[in-house]
C-alpha positions as CSV (number, residue, x, y, z in Angstrom):
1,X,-2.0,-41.9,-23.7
2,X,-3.3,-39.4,-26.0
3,X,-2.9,-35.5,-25.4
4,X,-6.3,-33.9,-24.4
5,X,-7.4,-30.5,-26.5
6,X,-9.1,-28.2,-24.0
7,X,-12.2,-26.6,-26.1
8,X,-15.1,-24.2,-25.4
9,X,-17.1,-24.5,-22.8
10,X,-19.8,-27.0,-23.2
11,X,-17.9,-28.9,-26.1
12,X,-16.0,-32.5,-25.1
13,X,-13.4,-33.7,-25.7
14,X,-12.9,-37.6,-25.9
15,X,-9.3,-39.6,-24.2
16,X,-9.1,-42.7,-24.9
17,X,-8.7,-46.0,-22.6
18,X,-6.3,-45.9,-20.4
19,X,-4.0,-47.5,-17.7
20,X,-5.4,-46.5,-14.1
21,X,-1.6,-45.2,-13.4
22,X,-2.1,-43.0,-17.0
23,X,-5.3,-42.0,-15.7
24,X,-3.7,-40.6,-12.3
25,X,-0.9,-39.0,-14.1
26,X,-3.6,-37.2,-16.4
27,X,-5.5,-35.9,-13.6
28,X,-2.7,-35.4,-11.9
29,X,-2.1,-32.8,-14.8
30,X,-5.4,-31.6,-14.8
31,X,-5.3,-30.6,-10.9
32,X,-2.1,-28.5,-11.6
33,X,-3.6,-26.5,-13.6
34,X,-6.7,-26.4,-11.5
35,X,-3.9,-25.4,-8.3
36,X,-2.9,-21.9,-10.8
37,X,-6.5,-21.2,-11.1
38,X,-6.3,-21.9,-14.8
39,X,-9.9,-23.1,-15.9
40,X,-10.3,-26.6,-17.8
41,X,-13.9,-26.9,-20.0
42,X,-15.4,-30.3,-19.8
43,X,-13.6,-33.1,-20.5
44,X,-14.8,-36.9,-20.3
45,X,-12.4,-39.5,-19.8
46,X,-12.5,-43.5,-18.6
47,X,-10.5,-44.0,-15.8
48,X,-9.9,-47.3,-15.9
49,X,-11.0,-50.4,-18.3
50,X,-13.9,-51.3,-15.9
51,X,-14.7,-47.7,-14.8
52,X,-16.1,-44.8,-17.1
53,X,-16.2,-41.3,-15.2
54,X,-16.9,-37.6,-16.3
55,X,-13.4,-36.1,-16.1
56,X,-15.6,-32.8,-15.9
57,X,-16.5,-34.5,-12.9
58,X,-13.6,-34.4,-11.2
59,X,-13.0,-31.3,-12.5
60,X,-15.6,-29.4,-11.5
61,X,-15.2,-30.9,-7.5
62,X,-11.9,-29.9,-7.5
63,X,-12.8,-26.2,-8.4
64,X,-15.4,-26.3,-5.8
65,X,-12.5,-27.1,-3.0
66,X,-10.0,-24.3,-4.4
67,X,-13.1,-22.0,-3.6
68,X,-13.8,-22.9,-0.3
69,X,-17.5,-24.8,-2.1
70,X,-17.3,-27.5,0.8
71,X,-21.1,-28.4,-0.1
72,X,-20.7,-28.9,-3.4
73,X,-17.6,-30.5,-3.6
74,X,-19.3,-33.3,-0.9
75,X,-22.3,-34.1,-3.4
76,X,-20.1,-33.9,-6.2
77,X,-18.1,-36.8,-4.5
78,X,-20.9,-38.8,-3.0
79,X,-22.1,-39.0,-6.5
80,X,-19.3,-41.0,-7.3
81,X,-19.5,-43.2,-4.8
82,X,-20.4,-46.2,-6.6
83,X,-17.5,-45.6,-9.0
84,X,-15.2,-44.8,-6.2
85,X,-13.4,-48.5,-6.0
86,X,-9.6,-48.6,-5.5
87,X,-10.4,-45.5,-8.2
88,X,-6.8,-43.4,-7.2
89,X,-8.3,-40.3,-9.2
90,X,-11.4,-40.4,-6.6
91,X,-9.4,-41.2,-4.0
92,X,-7.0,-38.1,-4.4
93,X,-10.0,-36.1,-4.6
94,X,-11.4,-37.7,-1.4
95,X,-8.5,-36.9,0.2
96,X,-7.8,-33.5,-0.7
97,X,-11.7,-32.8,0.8
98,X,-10.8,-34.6,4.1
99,X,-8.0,-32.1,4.0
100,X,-9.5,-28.5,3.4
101,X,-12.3,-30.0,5.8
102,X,-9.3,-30.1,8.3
103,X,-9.3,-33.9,9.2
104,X,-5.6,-34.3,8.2
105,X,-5.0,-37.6,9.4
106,X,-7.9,-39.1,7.4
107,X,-6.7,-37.3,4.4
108,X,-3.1,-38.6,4.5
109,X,-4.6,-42.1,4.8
110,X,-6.8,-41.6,2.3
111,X,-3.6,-39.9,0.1
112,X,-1.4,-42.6,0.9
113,X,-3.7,-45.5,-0.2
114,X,-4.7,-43.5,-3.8
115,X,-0.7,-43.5,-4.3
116,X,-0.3,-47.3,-3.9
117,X,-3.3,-48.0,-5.9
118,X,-2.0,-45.8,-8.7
119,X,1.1,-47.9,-9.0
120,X,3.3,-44.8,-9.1
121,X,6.6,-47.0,-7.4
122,X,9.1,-44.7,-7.5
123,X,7.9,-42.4,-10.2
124,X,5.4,-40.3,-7.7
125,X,4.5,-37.0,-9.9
126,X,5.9,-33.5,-8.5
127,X,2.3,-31.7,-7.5
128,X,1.2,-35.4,-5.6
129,X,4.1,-35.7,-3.1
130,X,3.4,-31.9,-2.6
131,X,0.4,-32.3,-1.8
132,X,1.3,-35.4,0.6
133,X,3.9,-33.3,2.1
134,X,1.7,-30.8,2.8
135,X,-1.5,-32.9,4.3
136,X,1.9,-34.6,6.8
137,X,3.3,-31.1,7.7
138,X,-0.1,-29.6,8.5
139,X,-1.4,-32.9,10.3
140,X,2.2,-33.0,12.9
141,X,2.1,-29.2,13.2
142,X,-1.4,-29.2,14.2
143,X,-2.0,-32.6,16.1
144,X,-2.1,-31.3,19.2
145,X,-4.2,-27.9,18.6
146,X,-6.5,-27.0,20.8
147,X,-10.5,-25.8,19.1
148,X,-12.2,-22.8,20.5
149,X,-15.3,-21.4,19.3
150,X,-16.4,-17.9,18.5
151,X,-19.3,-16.7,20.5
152,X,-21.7,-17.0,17.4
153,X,-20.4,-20.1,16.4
154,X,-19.1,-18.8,13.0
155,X,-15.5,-19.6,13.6
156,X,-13.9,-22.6,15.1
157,X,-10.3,-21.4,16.2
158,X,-7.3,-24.0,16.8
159,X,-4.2,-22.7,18.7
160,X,-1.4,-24.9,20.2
161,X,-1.6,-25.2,24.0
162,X,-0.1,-22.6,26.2
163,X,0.3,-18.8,25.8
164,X,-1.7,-18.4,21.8
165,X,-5.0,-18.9,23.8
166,X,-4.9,-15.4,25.0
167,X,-5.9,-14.7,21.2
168,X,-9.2,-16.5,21.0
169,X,-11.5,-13.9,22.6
170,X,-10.3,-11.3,20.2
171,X,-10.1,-12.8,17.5
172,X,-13.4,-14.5,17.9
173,X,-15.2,-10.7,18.4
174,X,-13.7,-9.6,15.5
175,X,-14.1,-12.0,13.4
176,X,-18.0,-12.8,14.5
177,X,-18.9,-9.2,13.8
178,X,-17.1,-9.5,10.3
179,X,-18.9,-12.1,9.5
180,X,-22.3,-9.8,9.7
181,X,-20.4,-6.9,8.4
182,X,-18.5,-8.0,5.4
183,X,-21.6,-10.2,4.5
184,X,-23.1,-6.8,4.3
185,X,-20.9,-5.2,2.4
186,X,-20.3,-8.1,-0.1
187,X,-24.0,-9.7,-0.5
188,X,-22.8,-13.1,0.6
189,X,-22.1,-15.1,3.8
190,X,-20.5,-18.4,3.3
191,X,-21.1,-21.4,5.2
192,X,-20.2,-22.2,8.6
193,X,-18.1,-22.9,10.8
194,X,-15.0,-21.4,9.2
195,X,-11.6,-22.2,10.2
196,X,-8.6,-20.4,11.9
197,X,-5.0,-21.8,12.4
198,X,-2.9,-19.8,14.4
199,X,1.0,-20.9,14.1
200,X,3.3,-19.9,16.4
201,X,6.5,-18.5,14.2
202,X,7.0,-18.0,10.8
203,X,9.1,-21.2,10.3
204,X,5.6,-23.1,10.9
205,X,3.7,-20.7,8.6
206,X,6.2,-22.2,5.6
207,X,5.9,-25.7,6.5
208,X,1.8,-25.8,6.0
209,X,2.2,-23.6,3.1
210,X,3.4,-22.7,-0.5
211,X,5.6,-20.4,0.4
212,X,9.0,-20.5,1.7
213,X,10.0,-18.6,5.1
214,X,12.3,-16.3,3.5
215,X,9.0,-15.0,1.2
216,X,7.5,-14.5,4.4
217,X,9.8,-12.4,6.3
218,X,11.2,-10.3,2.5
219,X,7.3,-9.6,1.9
220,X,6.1,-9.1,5.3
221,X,3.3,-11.6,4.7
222,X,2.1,-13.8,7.8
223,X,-0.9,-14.5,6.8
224,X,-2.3,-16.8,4.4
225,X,-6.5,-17.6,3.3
226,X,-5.6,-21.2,1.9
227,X,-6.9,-24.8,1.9
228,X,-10.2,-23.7,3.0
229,X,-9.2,-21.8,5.7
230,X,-7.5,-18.3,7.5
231,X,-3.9,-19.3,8.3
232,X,-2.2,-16.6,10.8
233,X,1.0,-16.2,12.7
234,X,1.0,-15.4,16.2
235,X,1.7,-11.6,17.3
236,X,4.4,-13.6,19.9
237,X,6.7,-14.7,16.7
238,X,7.5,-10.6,16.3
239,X,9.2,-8.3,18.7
240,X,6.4,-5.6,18.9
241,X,3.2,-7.6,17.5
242,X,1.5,-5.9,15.0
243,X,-2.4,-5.5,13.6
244,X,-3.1,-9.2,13.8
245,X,-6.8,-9.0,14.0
246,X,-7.2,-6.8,11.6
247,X,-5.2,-9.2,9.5
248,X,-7.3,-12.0,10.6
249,X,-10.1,-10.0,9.2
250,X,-8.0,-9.6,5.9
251,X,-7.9,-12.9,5.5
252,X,-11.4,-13.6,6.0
253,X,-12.4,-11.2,3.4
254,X,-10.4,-13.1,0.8
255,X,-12.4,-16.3,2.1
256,X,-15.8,-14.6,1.5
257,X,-14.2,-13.1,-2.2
258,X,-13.2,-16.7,-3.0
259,X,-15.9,-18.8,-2.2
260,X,-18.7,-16.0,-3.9
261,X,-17.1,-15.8,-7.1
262,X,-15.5,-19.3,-7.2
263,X,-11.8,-18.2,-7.5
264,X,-12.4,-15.7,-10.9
265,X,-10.9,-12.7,-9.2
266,X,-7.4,-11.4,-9.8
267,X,-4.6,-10.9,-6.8
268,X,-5.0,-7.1,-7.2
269,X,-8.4,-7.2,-7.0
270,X,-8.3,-9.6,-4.2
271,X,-5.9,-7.7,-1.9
272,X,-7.6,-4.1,-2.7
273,X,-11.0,-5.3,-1.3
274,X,-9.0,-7.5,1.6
275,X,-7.1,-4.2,2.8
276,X,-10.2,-2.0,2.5
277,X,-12.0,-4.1,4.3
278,X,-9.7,-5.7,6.9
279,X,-11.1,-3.0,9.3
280,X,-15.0,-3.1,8.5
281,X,-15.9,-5.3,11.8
282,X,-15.6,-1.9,13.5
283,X,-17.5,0.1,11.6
284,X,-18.4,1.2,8.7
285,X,-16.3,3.8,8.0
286,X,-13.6,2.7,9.6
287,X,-11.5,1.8,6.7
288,X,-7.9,3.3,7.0
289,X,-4.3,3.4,5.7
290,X,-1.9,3.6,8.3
291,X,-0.1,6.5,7.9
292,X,3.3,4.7,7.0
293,X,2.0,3.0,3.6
294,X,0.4,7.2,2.7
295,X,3.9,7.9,2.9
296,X,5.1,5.4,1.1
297,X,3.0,5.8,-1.5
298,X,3.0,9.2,-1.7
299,X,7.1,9.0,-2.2
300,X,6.5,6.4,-4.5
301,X,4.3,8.1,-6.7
302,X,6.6,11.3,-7.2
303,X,9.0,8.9,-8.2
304,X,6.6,7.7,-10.8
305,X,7.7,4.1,-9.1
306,X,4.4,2.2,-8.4
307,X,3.6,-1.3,-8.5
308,X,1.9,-2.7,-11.8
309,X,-1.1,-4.4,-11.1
310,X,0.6,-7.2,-13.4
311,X,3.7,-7.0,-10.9
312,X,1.2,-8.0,-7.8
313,X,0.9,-11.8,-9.8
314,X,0.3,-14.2,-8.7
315,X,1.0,-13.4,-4.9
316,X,2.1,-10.3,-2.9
317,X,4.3,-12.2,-1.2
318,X,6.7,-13.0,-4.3
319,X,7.1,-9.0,-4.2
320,X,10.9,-8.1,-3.4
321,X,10.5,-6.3,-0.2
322,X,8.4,-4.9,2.5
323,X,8.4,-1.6,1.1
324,X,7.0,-2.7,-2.5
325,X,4.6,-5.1,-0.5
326,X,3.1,-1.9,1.4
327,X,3.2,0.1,-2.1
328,X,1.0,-2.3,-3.7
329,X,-1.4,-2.9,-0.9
330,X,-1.5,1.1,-0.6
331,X,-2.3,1.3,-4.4
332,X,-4.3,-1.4,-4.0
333,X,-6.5,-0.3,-1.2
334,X,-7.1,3.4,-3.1
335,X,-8.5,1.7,-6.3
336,X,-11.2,0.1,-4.6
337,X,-11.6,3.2,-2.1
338,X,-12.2,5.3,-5.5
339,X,-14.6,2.7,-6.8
340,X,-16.4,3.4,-3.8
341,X,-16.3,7.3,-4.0
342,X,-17.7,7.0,-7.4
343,X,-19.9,4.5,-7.6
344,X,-21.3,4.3,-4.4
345,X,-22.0,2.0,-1.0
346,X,-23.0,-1.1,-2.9
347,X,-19.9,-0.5,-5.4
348,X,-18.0,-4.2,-4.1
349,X,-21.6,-6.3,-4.3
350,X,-22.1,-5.6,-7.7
351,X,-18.1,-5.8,-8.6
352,X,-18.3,-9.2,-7.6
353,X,-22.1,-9.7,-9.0
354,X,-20.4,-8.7,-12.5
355,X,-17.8,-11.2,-11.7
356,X,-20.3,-13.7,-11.1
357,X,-21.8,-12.7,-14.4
358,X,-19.0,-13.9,-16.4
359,X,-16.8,-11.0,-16.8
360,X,-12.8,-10.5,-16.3
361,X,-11.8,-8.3,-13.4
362,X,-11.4,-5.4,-16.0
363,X,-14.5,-5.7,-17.9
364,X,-16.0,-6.0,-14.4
365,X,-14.9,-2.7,-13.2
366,X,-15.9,-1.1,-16.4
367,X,-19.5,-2.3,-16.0
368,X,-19.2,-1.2,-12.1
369,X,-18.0,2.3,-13.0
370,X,-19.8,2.7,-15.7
371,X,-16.5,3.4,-17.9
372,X,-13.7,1.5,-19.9
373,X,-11.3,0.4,-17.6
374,X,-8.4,2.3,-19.3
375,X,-10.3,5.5,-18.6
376,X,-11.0,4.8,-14.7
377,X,-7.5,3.6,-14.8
378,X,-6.1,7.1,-15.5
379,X,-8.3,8.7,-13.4
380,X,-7.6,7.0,-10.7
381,X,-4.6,7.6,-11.2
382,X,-5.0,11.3,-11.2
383,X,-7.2,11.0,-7.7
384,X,-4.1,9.5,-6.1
385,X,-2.6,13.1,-6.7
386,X,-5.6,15.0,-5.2
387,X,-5.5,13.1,-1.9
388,X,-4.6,14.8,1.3
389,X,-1.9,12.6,2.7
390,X,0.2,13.9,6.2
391,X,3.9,14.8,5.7
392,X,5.9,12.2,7.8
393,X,8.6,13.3,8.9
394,X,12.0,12.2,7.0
395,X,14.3,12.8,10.1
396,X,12.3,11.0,13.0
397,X,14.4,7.7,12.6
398,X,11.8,5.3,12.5
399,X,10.8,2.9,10.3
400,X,7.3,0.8,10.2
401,X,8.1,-2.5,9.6
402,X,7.6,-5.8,11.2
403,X,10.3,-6.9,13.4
404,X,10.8,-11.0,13.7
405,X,12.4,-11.8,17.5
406,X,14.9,-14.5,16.2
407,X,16.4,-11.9,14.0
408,X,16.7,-8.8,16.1
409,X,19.5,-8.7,17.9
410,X,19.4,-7.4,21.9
411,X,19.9,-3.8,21.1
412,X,18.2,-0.1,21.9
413,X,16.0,1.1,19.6
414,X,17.6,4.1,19.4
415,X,20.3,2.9,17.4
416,X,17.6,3.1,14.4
417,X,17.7,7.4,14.6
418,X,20.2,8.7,11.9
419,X,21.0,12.4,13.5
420,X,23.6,11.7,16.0
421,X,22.9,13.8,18.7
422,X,19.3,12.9,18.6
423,X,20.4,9.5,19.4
424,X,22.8,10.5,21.8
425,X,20.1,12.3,23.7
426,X,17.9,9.5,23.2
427,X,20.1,6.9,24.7
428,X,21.5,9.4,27.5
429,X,17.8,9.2,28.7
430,X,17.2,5.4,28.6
431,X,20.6,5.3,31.2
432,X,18.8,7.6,33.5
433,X,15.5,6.2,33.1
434,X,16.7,2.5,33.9
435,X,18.4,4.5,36.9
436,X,15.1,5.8,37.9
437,X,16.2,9.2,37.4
438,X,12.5,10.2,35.0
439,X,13.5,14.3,35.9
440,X,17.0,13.9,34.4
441,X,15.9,11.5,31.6
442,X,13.2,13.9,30.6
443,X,15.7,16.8,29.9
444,X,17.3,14.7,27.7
445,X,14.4,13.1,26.1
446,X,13.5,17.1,25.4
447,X,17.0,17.6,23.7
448,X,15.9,15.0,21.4
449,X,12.4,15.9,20.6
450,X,13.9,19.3,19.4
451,X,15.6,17.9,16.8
452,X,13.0,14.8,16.1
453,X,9.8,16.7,16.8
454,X,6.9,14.9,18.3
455,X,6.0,12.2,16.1
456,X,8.6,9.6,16.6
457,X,7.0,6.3,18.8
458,X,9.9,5.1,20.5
459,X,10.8,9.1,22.2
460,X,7.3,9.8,23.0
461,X,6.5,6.3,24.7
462,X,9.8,7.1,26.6
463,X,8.6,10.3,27.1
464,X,5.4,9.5,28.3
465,X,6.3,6.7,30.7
466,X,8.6,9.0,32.5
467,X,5.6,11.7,33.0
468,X,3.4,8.9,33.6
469,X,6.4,8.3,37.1
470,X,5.8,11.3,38.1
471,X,2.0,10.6,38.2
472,X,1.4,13.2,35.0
473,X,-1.4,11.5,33.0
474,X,-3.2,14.1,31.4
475,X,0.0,15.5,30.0
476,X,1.6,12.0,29.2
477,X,-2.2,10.8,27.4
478,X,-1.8,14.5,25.3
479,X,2.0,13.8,24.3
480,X,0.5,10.2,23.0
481,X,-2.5,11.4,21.4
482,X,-0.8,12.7,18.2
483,X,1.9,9.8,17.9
484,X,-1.4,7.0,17.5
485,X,-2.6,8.3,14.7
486,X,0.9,8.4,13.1
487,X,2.3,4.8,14.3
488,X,-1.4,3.0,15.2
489,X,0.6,0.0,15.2
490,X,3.2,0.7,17.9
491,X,1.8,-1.3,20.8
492,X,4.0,0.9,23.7
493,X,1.6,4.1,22.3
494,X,-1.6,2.3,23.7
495,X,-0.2,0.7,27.3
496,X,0.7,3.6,28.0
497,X,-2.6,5.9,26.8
498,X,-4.2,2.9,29.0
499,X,-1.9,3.4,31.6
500,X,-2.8,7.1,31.5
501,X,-6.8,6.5,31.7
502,X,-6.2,4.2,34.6
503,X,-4.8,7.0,36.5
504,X,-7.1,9.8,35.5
505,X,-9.9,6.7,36.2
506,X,-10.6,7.2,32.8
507,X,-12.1,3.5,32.9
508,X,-14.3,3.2,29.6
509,X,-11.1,4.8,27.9
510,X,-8.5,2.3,29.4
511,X,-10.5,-0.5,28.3
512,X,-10.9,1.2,24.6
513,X,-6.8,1.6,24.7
514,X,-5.7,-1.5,26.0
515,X,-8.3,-3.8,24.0
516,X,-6.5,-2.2,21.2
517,X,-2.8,-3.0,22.4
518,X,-3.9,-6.5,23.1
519,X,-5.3,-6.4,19.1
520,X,-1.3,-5.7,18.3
521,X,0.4,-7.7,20.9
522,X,-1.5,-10.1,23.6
523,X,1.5,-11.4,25.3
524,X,2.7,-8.1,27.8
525,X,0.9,-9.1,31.1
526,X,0.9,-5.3,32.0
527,X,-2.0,-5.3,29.1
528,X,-3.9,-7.8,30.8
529,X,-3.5,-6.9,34.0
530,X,-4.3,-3.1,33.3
531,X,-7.5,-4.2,31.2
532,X,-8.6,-6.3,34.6
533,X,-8.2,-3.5,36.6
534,X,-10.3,-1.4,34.7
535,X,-13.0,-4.0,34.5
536,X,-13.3,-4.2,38.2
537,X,-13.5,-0.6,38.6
538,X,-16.3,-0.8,35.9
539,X,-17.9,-3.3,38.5
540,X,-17.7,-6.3,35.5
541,X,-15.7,-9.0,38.2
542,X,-16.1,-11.8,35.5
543,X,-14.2,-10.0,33.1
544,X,-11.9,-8.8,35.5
545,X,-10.9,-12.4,36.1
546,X,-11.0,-13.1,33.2
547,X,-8.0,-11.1,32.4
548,X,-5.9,-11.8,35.2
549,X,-6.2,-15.7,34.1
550,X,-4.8,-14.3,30.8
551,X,-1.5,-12.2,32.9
552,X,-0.8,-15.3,34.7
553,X,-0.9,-17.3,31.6
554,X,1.3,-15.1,29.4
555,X,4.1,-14.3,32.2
């Protein structure tokens, strides 16, 4: 078989005849380059002695699946129908379509009979028994998934049976007003319905993906917009939750990013616009780095120690650490936030339209800005010293990080604060809390706040729950009000501002803080069972139900 030369666009370049298992092997070739989002000009090949077909072709229907182009890649492959035969190069395409379309048993049948009619024996290439791996893990993981729908219809949403159901509702809101709201923001809406798989642990993330568990838990990255698709771990796989629907949301804006410009956009690019927009479906200014990654940054910055952009290829998740993962989506999230300062509401649409047009990611932002990209590079750079970030405190013995149950061993939390007698105090207070002694745990809890202050999430929810014993709301919902604005993410902040509401019959309020605990972690029945309390007081019975169906279900 002669080597193919890969020339300009438009030009072709001839291969001559060859073997049908030659032919595989070449296109086999051809689709791992097409998997690192490397681009191949047209290209014409026979594919068998009998069989003549325009490698472009293939080519250009297997870009159309990496970008989500479900359409296109369809009429692309009915086109071929009357060459598609015992064709294995068709076939493999066929098959890859059944499995981004999420019929994964068709697709490994389909799989299985392009590798016997390729005549591979024992010789099967590297990137095919990949991909066959993948269709088999996916198909057994998922076999017994059970389909929701979001209440526009956008989304379909599988979960296994049992306790993820709990997620459907709010993951279908947020992801149904995203779909309006990031189409907004972007110029595009893609076709639907669009697909969520939600995986119980980590482990099952790995086994329908590219990347291995222990990337998963070093970066921090749960989520996954792949095969056609928003791939997400359950909240229940981690010991406090954390922002899932938000990340849900994340994921769907690199969905929308990948199927408008066709794949042409770089990781940085792709994770800045993600993280700025993860939180659009609420609003449309209520884009927001937590607190945590501010002062991350911030630290990082004085250290002259930030991420390259070049550093964030080709994932995130192949970043060394939790830490430098949060760096770069905090770096990340301020370029596209300063694009936006600068250039205006519309600044993404036509950052993606220049995209569309042709350009690189750098020549893009240059024509977006109106500036070389060097030069908004430096300033840029010189905005991320002018922004007002909050001081967290050093001492408060805390850390912001996700928390996997199956590696946490049974311990108190308190064991995490570094000063001594803070965590002396601290655990003093948990013994006479568990004894029911809230007055006596409080003056301890004090002692510790003194040399903490009153930012740290673990004191102030112990804190709170004691005055919230002693039937002290409005002073437990002022102790919390602070702390959620440092540690949004810790879920025992918002039970118990709900908690609080519920007893000052604060109704509209309760539901607002418990939806909001359920959007970290869905599987602590007090959440349900507070959020259909508040619903009956509010007169909505259906609701109400509603939610104690869901407390039964995740006791």
């Amino acid at each position: 078989m002669r080597n193919f030369r890969v020339k300009n666009l438009g030009e072709t370049t001839m291969i001559s005849r060859t073997p049908r298992r030659a032919s595989a092997v070449l296109l086999g070739v051809l689709l791992a380059l097409c998997f690192s989002l490397v681009s191949v000009s047209t290209v014409e090949a026979q594919t068998s002695p009998a069989t003549a077909v325009r490698m472009s072709t293939l080519t250009d229907i297997n870009e159309y699946l990496s970008a989500g182009q479900m359409r296109e890649a369809r009429q692309g492959l009915d086109a071929l129908k009357g060459h598609r035969g015992t064709n294995p190069d068709i076939l493999y395409l066929e098959a890859r379509y059944e499995f981004f379309d999420g019929d994964y048993k068709k697709a490994l049948e389909i799989l299985d009979q392009a590798i016997a009619n390729a005549g591979f024996g024992d010789n099967l290439p590297q990137h095919w028994s990949m991909l066959r791996e993948l269709v088999a893990s996916t198909g057994e993981v998922t076999k017994d998934y059970v389909k929701y729908t979001s209440p526009k219809g956008y989304f379909e949403i599988f979960v296994p049976p049992g306790k993820d159901r709990v997620l459907v509702p709010f993951a279908g809101e947020a992801l149904d007003r995203a779909y309006d709201e990031i189409g907004e923001e972007l110029g595009f809406r893609p076709p639907t319905p669009i697909r969520l798989e939600i995986y119980p642990q980590t482990s099952v993330l790995a086994k329908v993906s590219s990347l291995s568990e222990e990337e998963i838990r070093t970066s921090g990255t749960i989520a996954l917009c792949k095969y056609n698709r928003l791939m997400v771990t359950s909240p229940r796989a981690l010991l406090r939750g954390y922002g899932w629907v938000d990340t849900v949301v994340h994921e769907y804006v690199h969905y929308v990013i990948s199927a408008k410009t066709r794949n042409r956009v770089p990781i940085w690019m792709h994770e800045g616009l993600a993280k700025y927009l993860e939180r659009r479906w609420r609003g449309p200014d209520a884009h927001r780095l937590a607190p945590s990654s501010e002062g991350l940054l911030k630290k990082r910055l004085k250290k002259n120690d930030l991420i390259t952009f070049e550093q964030m290829h080709p994932s995130m998740a192949k970043l060394p650490s939790q830490e430098d993962a949060a760096v770069a989506f905090a770096e990340v999230f301020t370029v596209m936030e300063y694009l936006q300062q600068e250039v205006g509401a519309d600044a993404f649409e036509k950052l993606l339209d220049a995209v569309n047009e042709g350009l690189d990611a750098r020549q893009a932002f240059a024509q977006t800005i109106g500036k070389p990209f060097p030069t908004f590079e430096r300033e840029w750079k010189a905005y991320l010293k002018t922004r007002q970030v909050p001081d967290l405190p050093d001492e408060d013995g805390y850390e912001e990080k996700l928390v996997f149950k199956d590696e946490k061993k049974s311990e108190s939390e308190a064991n995490q604060i570094e000063i001594p007698r803070a965590r002396e105090y601290m655990q003093l207070g948990e013994l006479m809390q568990a004894r029911d002694r809230c007055k006596a745990a409080l003056v301890e809890y004090d002692k510790a706040a003194h040399l903490l202050g009153d930012k740290n999430p673990m004191l102030q929810t112990r804190r709170a729950q004691c005055l919230l014993t002693d039937e002290r709301a409005a002073e437990a919902l002022a102790m919390l009000e602070p702390v959620h604005k440092t540690y949004p993410d810790y879920v025992q902040i918002w039970i118990q501002m709900g908690s609080a509401a519920l007893m000052l019959k604060q109704y509209d309020k309760a539901l607002e803080y418990l939806r909001e605990a359920a959007r970290i972690n869905p599987f602590d029945p007090a959440v349900h069972g507070q959020l259909a309390e508040a619903y009956s007081k509010l007169g909505d019975e259906t609701s109400a139900e509603e939610y104690r169906k869901f407390e039964k279900l995740v006791r």
